[in-house]
C-alpha positions in Angstrom: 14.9 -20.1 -18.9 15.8 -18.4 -22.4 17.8 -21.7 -23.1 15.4 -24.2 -22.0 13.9 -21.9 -24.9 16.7 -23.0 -27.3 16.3 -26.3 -26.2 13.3 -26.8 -27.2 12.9 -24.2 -30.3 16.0 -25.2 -32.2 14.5 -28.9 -32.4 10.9 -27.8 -33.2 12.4 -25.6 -35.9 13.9 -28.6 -37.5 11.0 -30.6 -37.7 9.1 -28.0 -38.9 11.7 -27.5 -42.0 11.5 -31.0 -42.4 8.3 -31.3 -43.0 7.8 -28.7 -45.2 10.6 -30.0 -47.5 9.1 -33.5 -47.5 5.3 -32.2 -48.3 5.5 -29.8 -50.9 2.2 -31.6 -52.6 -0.9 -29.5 -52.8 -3.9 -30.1 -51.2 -7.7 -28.5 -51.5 -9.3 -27.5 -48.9 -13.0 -26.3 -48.3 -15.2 -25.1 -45.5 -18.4 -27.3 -45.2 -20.6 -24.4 -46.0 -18.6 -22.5 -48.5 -18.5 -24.2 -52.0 -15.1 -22.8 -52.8 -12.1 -24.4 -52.3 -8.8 -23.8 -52.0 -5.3 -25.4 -53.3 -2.0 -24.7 -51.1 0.6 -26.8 -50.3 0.4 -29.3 -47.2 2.8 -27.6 -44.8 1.4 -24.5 -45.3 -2.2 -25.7 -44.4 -0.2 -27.3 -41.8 1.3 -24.3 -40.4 -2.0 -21.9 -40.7 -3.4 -24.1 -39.0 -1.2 -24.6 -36.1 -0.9 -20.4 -35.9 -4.8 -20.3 -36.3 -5.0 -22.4 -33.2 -2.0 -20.2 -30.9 -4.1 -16.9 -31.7 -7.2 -18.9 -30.5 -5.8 -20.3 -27.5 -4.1 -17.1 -26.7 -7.1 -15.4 -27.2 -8.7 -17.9 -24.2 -6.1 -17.3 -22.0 -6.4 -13.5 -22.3 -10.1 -13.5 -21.7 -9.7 -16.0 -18.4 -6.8 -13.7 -17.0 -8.8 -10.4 -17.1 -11.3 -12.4 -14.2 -7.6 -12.8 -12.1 -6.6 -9.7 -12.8 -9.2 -7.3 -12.0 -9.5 -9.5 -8.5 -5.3 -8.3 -8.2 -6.4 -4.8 -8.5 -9.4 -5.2 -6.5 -6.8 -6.8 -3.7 -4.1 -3.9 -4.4 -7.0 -1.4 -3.7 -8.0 -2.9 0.0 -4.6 -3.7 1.0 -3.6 0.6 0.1 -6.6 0.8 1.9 -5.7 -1.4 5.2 -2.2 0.3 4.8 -3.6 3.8 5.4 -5.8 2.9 8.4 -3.1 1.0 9.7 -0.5 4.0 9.3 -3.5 5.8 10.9 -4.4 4.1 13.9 -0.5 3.7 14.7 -0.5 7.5 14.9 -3.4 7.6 17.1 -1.9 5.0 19.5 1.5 7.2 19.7 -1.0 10.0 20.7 -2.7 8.5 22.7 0.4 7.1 24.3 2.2 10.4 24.2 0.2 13.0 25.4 -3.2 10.7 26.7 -6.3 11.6 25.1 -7.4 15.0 24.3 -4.4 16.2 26.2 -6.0 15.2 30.1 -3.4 13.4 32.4 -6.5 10.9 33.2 -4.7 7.4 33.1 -7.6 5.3 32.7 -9.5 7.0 30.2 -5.8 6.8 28.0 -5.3 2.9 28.7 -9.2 2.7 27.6 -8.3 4.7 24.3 -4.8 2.5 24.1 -6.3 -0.8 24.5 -9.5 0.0 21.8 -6.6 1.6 19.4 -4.5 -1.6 19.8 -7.6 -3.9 19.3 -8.6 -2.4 15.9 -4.8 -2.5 15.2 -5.0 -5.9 15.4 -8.1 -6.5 13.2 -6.2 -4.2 10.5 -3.6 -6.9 10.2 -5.7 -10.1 10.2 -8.3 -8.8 7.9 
C-alpha cells in the first residue's frame, strides 16, 4: 500500500512543481460580496484552493462516519451483551445437566429445564 503511495505521490508532486514554476504571474482575486481584493500568485491560489477543498471534504467525511460509528458501538454493546447471556445460559444448561434442577433426581422436570435452556440458547446465537 505505502508504495502504491509513492506511485502515485512522487508524480503528483511533479506536476505540482511544475506548475508553480510555469505560473508565477499574479492574479486578484475577490469574494462577490467583499470589495477587497487580493493579489497572489497563480499556483498559490491554485494550491489554497485545492487544500481549502481536502479540509472541506474531510470535514464531510468525518461528519457521515460518526452516523457509522456510533451504530459500531451500539453493535459492540449488544453483541457483549448476547455474549454474557450466552456464557450464562451455557452455565445453566451444565447445571441443569449436572446435577438436574434445584438438585431433585426428577428426569423429566431436568430434560424440561434442558430443552427450554437449549432453545433460548439458540435464539442467543441467531439474534
Amino acid at each position: 500500500m505505502k508504495f502504491l503511495f509513492w506511485i502515485v505521490a512522487i508524480p503528483a508532486l511533479a506536476i505540482a512543481m511544475s506548475f508553480g514554476v510555469s505560473n508565477p504571474q499574479s492574479v486578484s482575486l475577490r469574494l462577490w460580496p467583499l470589495v477587497n481584493s487580493v493579489e497572489m500568485p497563480l499556483y498559490a491560489a491554485v494550491t489554497v484552493t485545492l487544500f481549502f477543498g481536502l479540509l472541506v471534504g474531510g470535514l464531510i467525511a468525518w461528519i457521515d462516519s460518526l452516523r457509522h460509528r456510533a451504530e459500531a458501538r451500539r453493535l459492540a454493546r449488544r453483541l457483549r451483551e448476547l455474549e454474557t447471556e450466552d456464557a450464562r445460559l451455557r452455565r445453566e444448561l451444565a447445571m441443569a445437566r449436572g446435577t438436574g434442577v434445584g438438585g431433585d433426581s426428577d428426569p423429566d422436570s431436568s430434560e424440561a429445564a434442558q430443552t427450554a435452556i437449549e432453545r433460548r440458547l439458540n435464539v442467543v446465537h441467531y439474534e
